[in-house]
PQR file of N, CA, C, O and H, with PARSE charges and radii, in Angstrom:
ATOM      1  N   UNK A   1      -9.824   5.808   1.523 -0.4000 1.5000
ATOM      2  CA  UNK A   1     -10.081   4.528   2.147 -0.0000 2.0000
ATOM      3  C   UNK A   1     -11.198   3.796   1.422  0.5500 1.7000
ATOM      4  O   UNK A   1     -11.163   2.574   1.281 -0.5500 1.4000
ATOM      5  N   UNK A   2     -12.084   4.472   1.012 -0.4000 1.5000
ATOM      6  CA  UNK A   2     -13.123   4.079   0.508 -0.0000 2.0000
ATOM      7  C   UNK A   2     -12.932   3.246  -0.972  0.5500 1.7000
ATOM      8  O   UNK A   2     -13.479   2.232  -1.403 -0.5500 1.4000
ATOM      9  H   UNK A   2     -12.113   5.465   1.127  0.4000 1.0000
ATOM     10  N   UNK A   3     -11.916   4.138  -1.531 -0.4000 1.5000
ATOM     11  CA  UNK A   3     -11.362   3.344  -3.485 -0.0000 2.0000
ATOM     12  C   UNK A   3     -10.493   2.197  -3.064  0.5500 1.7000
ATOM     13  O   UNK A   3     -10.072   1.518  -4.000 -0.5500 1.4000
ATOM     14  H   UNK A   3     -11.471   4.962  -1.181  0.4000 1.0000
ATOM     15  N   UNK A   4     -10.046   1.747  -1.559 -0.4000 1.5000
ATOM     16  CA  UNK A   4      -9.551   0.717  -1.346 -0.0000 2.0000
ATOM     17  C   UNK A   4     -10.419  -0.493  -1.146  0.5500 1.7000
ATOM     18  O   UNK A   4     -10.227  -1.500  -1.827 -0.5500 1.4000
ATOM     19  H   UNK A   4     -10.388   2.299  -0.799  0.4000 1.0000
ATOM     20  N   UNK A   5     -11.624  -0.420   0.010 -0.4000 1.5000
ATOM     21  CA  UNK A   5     -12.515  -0.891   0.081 -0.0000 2.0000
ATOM     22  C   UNK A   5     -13.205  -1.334  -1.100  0.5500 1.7000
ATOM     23  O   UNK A   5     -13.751  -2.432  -0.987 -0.5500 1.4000
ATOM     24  H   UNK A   5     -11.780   0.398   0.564  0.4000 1.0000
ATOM     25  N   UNK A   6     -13.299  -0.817  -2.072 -0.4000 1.5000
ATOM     26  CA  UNK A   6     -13.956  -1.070  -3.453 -0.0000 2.0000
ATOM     27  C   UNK A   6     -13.463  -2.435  -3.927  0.5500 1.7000
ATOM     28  O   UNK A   6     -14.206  -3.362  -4.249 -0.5500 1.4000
ATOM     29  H   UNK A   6     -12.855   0.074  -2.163  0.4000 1.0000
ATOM     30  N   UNK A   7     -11.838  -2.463  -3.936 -0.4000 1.5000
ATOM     31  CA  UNK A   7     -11.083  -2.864  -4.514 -0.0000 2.0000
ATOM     32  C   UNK A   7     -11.307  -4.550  -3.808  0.5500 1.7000
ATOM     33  O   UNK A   7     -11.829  -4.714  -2.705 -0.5500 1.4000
ATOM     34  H   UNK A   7     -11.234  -1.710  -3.674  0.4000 1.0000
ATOM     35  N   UNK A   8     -10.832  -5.636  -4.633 -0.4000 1.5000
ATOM     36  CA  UNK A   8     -11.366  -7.325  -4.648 -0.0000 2.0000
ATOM     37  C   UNK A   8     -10.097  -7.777  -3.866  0.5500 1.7000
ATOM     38  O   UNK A   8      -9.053  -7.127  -3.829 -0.5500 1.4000
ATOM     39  H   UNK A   8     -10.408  -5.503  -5.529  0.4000 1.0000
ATOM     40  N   UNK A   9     -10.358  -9.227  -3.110 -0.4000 1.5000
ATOM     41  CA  UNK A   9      -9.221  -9.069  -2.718 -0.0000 2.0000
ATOM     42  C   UNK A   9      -8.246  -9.563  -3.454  0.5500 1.7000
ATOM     43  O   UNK A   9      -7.626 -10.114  -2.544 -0.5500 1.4000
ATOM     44  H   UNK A   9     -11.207  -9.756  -3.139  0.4000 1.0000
ATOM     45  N   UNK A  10      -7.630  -9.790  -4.412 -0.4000 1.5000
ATOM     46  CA  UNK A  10      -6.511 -10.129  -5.264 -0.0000 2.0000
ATOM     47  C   UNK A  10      -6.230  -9.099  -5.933  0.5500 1.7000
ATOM     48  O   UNK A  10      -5.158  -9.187  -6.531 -0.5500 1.4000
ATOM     49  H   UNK A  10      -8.133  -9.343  -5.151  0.4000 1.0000
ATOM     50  N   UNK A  11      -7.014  -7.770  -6.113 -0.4000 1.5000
ATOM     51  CA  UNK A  11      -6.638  -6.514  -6.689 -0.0000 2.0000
ATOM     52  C   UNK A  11      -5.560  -5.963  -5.317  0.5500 1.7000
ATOM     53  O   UNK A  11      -4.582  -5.219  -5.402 -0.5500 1.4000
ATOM     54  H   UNK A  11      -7.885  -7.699  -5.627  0.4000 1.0000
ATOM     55  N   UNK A  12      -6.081  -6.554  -4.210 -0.4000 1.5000
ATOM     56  CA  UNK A  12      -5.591  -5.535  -2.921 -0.0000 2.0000
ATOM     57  C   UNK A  12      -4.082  -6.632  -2.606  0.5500 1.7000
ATOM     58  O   UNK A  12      -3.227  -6.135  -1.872 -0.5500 1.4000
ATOM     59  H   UNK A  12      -6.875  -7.158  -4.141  0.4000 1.0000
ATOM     60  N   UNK A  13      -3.871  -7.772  -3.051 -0.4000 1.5000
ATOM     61  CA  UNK A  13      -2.816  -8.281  -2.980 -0.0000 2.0000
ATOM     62  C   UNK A  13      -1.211  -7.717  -4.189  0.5500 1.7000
ATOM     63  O   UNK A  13       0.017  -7.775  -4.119 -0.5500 1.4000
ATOM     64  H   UNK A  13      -4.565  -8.176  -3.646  0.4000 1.0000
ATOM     65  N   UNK A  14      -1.894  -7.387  -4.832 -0.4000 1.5000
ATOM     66  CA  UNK A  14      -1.446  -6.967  -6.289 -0.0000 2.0000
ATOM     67  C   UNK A  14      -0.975  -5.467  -5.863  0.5500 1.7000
ATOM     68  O   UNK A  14       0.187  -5.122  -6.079 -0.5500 1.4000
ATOM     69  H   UNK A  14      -2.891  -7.340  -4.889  0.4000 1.0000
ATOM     70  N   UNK A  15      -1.709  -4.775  -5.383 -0.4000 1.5000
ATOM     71  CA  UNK A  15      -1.490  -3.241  -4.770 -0.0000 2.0000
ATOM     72  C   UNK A  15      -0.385  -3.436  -3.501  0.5500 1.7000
ATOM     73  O   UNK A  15       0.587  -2.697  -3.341 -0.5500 1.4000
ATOM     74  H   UNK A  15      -2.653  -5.054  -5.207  0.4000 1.0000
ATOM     75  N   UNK A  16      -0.660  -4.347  -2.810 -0.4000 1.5000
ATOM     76  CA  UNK A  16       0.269  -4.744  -1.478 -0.0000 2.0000
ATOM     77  C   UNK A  16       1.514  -4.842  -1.667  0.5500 1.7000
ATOM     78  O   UNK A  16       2.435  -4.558  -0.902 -0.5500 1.4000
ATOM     79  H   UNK A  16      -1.449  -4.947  -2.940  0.4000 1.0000
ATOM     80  N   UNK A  17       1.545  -5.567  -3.498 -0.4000 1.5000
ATOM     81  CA  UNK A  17       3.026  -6.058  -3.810 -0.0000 2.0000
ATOM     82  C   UNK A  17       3.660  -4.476  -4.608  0.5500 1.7000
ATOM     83  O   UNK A  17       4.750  -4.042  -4.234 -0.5500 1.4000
ATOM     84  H   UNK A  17       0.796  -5.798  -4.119  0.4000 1.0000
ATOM     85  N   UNK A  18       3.146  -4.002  -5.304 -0.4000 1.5000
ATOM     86  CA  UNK A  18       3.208  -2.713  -6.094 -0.0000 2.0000
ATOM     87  C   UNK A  18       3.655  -1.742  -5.024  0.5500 1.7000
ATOM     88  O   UNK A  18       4.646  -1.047  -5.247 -0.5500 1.4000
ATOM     89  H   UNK A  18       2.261  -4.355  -5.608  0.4000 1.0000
ATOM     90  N   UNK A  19       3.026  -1.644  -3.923 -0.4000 1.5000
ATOM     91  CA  UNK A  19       3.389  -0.431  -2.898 -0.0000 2.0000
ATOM     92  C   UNK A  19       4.669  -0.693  -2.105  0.5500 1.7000
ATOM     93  O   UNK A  19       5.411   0.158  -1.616 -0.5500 1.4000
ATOM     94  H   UNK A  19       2.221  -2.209  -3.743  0.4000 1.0000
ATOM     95  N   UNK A  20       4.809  -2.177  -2.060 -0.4000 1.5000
ATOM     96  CA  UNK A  20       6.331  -2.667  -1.246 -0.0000 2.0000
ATOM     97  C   UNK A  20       7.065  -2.441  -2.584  0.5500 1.7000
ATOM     98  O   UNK A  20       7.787  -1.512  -2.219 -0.5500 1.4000
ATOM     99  H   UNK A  20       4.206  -2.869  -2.458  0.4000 1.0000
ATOM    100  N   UNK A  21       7.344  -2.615  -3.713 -0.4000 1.5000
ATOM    101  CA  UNK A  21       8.311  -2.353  -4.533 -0.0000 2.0000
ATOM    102  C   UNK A  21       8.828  -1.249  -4.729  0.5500 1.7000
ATOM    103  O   UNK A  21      10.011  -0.909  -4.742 -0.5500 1.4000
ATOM    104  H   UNK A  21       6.758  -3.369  -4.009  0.4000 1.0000
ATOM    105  N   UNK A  22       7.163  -0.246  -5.007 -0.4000 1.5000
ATOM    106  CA  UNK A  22       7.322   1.272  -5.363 -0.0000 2.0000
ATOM    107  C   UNK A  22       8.320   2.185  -4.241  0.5500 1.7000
ATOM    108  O   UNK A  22       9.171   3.063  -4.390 -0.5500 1.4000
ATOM    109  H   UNK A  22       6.202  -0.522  -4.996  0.4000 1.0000
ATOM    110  N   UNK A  23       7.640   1.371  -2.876 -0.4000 1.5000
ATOM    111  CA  UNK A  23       8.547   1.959  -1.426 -0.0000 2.0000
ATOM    112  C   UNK A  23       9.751   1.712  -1.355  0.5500 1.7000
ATOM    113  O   UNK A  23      10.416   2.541  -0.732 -0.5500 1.4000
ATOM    114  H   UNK A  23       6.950   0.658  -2.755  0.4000 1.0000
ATOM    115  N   UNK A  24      10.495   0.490  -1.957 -0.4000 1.5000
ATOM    116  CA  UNK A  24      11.662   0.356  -1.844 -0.0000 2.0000
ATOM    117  C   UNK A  24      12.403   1.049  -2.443  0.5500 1.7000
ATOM    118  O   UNK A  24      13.307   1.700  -1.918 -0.5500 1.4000
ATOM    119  H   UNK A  24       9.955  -0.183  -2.463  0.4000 1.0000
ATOM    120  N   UNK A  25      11.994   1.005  -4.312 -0.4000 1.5000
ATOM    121  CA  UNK A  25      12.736   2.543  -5.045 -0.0000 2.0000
ATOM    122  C   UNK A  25      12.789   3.573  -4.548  0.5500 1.7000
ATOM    123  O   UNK A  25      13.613   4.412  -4.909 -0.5500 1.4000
ATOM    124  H   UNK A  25      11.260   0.477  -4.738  0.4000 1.0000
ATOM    125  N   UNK A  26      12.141   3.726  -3.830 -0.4000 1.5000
ATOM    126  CA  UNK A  26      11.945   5.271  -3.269 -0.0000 2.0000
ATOM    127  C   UNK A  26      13.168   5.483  -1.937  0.5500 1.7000
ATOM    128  O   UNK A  26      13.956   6.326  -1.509 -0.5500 1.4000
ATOM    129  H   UNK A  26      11.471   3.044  -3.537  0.4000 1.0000
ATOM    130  N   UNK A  27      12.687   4.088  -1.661 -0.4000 1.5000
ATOM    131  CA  UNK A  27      13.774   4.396  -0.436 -0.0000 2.0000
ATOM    132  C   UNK A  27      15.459   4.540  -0.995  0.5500 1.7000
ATOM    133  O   UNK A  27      16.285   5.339  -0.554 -0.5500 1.4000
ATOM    134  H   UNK A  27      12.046   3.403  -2.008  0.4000 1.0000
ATOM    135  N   UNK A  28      15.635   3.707  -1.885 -0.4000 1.5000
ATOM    136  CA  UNK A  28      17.381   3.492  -3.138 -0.0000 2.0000
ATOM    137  C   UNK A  28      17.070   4.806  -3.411  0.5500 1.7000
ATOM    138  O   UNK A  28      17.961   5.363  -2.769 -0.5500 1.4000
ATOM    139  H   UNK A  28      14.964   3.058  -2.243  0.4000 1.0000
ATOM    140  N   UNK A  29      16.316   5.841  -4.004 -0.4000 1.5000
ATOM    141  CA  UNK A  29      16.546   7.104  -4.616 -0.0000 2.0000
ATOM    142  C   UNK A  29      16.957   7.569  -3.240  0.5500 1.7000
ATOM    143  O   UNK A  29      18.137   7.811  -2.986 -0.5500 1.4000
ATOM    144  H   UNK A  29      15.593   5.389  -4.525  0.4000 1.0000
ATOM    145  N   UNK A  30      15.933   7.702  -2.297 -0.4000 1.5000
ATOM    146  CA  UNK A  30      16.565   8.617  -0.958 -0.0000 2.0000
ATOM    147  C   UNK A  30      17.642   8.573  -0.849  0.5500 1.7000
ATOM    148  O   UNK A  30      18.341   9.547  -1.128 -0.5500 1.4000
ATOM    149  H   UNK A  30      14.974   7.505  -2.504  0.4000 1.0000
ATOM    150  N   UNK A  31      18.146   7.420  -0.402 -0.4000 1.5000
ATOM    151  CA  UNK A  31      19.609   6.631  -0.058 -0.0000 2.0000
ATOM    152  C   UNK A  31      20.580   7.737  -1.004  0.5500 1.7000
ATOM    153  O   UNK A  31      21.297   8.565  -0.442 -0.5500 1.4000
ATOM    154  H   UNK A  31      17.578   6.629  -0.175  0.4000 1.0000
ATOM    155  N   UNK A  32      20.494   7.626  -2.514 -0.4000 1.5000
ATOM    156  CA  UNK A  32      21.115   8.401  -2.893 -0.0000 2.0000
ATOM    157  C   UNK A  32      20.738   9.825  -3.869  0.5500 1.7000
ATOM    158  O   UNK A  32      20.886  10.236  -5.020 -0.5500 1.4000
ATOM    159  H   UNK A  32      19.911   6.954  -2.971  0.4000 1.0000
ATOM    160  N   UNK A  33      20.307  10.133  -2.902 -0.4000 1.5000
ATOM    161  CA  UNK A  33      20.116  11.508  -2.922 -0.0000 2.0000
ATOM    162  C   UNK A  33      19.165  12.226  -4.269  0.5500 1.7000
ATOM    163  O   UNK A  33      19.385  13.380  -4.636 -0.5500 1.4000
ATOM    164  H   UNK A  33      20.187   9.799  -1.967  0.4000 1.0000
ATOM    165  N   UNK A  34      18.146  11.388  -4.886 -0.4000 1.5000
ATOM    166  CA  UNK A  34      17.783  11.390  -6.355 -0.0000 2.0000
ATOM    167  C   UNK A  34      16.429  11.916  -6.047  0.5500 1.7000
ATOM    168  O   UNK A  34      15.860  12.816  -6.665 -0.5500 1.4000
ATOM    169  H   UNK A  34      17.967  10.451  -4.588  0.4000 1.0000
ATOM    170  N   UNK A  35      15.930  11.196  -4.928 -0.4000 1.5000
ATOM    171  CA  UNK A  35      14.664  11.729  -4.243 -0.0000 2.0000
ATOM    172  C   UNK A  35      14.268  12.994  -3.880  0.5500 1.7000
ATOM    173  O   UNK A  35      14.490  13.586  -2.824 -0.5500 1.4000
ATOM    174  H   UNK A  35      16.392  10.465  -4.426  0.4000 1.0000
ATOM    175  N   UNK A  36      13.472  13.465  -5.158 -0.4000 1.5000
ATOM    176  CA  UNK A  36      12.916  15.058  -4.959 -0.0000 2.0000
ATOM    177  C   UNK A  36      11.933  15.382  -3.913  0.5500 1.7000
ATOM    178  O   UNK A  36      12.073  16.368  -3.189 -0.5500 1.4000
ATOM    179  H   UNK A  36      13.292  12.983  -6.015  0.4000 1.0000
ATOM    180  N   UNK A  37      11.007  14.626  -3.829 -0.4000 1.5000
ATOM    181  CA  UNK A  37       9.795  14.590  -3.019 -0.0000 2.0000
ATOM    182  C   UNK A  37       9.820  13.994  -2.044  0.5500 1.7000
ATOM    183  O   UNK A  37       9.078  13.011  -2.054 -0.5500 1.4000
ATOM    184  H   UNK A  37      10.893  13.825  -4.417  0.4000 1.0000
ATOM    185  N   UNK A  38      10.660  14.244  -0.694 -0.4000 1.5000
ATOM    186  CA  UNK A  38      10.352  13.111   0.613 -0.0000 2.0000
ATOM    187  C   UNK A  38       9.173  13.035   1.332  0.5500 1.7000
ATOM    188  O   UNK A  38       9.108  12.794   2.538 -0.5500 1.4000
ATOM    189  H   UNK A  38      11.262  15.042  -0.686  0.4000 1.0000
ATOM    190  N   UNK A  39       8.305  13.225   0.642 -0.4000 1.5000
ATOM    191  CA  UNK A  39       7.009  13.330   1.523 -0.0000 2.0000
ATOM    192  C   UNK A  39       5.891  11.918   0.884  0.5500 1.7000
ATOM    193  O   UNK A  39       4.839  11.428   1.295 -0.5500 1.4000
ATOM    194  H   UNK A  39       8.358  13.420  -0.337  0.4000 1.0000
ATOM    195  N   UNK A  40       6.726  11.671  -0.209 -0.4000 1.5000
ATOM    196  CA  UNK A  40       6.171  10.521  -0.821 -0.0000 2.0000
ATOM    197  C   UNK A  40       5.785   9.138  -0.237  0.5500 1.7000
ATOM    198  O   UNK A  40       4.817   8.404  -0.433 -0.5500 1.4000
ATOM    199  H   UNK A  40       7.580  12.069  -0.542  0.4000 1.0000
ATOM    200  N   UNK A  41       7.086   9.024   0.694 -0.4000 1.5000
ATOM    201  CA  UNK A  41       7.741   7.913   1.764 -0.0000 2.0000
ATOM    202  C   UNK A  41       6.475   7.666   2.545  0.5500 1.7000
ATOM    203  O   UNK A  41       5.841   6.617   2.434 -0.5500 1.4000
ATOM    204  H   UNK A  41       7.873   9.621   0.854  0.4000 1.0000
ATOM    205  N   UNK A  42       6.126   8.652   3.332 -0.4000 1.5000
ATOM    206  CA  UNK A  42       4.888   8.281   4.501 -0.0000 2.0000
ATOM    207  C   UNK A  42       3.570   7.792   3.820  0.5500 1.7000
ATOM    208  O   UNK A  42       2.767   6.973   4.268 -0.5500 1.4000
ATOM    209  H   UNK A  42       6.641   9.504   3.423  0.4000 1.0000
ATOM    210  N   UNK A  43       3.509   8.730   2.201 -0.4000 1.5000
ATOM    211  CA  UNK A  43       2.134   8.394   2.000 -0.0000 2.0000
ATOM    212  C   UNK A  43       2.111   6.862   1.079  0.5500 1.7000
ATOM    213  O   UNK A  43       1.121   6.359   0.548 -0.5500 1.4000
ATOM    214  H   UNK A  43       4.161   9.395   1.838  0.4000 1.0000
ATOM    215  N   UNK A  44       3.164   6.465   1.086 -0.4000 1.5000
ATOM    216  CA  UNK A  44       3.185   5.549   0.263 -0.0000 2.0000
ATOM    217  C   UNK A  44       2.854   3.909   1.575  0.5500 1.7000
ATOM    218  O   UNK A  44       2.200   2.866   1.556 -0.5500 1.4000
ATOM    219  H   UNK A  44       3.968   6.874   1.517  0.4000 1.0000
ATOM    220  N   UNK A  45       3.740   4.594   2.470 -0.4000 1.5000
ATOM    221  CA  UNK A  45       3.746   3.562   4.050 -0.0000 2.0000
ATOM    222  C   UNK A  45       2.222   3.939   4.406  0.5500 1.7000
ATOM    223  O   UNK A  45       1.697   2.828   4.345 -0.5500 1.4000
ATOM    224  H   UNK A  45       4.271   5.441   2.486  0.4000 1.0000
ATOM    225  N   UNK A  46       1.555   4.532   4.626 -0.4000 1.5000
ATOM    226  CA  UNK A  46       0.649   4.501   5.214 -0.0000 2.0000
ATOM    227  C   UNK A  46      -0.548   3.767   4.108  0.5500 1.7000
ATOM    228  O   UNK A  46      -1.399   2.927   4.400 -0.5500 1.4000
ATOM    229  H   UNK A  46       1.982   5.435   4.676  0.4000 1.0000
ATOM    230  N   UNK A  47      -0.300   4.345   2.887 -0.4000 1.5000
ATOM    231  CA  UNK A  47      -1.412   3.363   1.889 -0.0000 2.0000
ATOM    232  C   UNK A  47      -1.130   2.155   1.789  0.5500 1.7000
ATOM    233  O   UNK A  47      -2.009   1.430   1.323 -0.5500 1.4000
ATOM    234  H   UNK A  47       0.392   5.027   2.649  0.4000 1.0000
ATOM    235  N   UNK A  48       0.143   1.561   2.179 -0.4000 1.5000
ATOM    236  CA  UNK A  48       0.135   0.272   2.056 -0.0000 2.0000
ATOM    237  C   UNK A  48      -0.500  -0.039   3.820  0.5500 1.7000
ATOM    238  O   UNK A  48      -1.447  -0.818   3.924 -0.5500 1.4000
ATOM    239  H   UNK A  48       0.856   2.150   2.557  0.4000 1.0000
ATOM    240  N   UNK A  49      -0.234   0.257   4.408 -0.4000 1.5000
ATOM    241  CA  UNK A  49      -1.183  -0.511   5.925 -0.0000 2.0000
ATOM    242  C   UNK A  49      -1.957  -0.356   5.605  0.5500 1.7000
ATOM    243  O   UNK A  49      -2.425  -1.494   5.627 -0.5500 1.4000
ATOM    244  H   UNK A  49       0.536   0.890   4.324  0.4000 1.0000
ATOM    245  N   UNK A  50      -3.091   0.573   5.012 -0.4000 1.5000
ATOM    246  CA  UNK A  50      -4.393   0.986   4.994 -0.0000 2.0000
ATOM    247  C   UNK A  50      -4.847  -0.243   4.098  0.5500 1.7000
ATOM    248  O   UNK A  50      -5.723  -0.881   4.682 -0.5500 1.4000
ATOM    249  H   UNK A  50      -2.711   1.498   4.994  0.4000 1.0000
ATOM    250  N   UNK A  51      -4.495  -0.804   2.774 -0.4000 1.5000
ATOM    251  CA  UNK A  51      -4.099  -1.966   2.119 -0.0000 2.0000
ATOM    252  C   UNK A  51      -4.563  -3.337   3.215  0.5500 1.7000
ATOM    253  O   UNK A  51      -5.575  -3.982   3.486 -0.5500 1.4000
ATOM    254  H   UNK A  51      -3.783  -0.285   2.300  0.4000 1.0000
ATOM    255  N   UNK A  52      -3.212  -3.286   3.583 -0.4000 1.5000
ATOM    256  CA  UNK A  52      -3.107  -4.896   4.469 -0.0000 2.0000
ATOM    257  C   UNK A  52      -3.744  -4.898   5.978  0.5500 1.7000
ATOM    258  O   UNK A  52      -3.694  -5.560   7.015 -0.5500 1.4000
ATOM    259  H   UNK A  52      -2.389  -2.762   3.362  0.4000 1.0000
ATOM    260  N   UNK A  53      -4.125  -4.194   5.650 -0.4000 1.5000
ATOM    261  CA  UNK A  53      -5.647  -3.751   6.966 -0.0000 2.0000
ATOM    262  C   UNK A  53      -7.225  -4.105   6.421  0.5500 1.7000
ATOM    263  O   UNK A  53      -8.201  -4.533   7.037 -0.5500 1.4000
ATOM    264  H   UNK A  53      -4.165  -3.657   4.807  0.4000 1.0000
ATOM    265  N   UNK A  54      -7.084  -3.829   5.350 -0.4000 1.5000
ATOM    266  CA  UNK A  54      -8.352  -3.908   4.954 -0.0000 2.0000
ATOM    267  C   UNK A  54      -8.479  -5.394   4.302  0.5500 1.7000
ATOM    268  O   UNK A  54      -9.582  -5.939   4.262 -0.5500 1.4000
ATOM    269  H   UNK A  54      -6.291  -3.481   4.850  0.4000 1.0000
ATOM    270  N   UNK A  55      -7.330  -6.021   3.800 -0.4000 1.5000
ATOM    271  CA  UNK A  55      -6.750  -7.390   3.355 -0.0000 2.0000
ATOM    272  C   UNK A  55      -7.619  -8.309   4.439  0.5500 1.7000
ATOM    273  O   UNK A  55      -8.667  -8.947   4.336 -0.5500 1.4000
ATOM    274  H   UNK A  55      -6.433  -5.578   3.833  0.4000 1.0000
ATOM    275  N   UNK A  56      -6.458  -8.013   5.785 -0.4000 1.5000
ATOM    276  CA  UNK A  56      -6.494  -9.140   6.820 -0.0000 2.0000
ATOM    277  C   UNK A  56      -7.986  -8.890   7.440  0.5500 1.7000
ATOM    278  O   UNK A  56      -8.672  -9.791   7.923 -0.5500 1.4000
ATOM    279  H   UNK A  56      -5.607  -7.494   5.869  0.4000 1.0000
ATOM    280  N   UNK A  57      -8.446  -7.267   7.329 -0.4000 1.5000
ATOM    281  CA  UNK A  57     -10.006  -7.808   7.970 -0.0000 2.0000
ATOM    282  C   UNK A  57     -10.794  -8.528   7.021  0.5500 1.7000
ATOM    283  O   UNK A  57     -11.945  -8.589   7.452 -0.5500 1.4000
ATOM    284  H   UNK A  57      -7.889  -6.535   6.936  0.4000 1.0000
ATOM    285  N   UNK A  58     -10.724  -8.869   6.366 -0.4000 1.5000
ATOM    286  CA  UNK A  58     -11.303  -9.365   5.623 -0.0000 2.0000
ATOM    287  C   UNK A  58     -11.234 -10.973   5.406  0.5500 1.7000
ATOM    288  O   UNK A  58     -12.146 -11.699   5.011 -0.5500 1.4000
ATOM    289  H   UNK A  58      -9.789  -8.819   6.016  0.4000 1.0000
ATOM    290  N   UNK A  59     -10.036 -11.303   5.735 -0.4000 1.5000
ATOM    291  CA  UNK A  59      -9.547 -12.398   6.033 -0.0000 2.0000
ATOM    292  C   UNK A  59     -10.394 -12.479   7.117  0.5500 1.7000
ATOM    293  O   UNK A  59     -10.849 -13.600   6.892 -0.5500 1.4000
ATOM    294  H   UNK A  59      -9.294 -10.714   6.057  0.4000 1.0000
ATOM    295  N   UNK A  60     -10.930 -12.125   8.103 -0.4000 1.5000
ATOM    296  CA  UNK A  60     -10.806 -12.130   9.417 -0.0000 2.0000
ATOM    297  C   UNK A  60     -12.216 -12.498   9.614  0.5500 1.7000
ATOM    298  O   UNK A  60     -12.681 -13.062  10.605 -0.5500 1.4000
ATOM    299  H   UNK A  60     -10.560 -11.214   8.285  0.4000 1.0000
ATOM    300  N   UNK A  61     -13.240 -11.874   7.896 -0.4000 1.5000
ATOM    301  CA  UNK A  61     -14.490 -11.610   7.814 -0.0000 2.0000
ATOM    302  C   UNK A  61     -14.964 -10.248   9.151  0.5500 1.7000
ATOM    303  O   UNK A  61     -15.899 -10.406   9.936 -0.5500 1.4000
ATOM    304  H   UNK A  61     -12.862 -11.416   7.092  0.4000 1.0000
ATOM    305  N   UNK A  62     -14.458  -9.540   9.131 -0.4000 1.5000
ATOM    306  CA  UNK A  62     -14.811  -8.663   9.736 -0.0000 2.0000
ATOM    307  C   UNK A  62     -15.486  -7.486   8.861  0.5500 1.7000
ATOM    308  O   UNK A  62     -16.216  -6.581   9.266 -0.5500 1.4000
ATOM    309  H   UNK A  62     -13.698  -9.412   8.493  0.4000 1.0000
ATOM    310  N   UNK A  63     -14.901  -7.831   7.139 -0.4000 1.5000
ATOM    311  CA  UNK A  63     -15.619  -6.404   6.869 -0.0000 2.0000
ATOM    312  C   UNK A  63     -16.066  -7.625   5.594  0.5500 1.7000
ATOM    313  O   UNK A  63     -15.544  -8.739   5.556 -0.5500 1.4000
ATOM    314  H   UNK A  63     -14.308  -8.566   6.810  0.4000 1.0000
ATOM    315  N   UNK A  64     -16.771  -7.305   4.933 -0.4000 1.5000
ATOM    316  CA  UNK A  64     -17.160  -7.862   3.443 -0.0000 2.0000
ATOM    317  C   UNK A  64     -16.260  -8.435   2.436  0.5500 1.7000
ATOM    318  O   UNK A  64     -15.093  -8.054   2.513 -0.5500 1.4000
ATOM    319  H   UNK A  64     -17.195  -6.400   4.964  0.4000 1.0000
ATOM    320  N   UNK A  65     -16.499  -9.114   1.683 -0.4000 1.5000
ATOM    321  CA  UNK A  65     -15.236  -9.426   0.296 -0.0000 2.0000
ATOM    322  C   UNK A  65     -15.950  -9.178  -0.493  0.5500 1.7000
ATOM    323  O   UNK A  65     -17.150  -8.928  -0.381 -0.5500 1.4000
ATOM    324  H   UNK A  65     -17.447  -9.424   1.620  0.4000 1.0000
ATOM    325  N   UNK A  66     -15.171  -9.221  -1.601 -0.4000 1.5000
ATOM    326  CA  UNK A  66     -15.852  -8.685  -2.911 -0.0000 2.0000
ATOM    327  C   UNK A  66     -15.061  -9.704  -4.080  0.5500 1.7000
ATOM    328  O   UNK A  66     -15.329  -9.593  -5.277 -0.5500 1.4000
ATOM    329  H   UNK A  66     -14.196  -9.425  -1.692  0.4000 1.0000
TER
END
C-alpha cells in the first residue's frame, strides 16, 4: 500500500489503466483455459481498488498529492 501511496497521481491513473487491461487478458486466458495461475485474478482486482482508492481520496483531498 505504501509503493502505491508513493506513486503521483497520473502515475496512479496509468497503473489504473495497465491493471484493467492486464485483468482483462487474464480473464480471455481463463475463459480459455491458458491460465496457469488463478490466483493472479484477485491480486490483480484487489491492487487495482487499492489504486482507485487511493486516486479518489485524493481527489477528495483526504490524503496528500504528490
Amino acid at each position: 500500500m505504501a509503493e502505491i501511496r508513493e506513486r503521483k497521481d497520473e502515475e496512479l491513473g496509468v497503473r489504473a489503466d495497465q491493471l484493467r487491461e492486464d485483468l482483462f487478458r487474464q480473464r480471455v486466458r481463463q475463459a480459455t483455459n491458458q491460465l496457469q495461475d488463478t490466483s493472479t485474478l484477485p491480486k490483480m482486482r484487489r491492487e487495482l481498488a487499492r489504486t482507485l482508492t487511493v486516486k479518489r481520496a485524493r481527489e477528495l483531498g483526504l490524503e496528500g498529492t504528490k
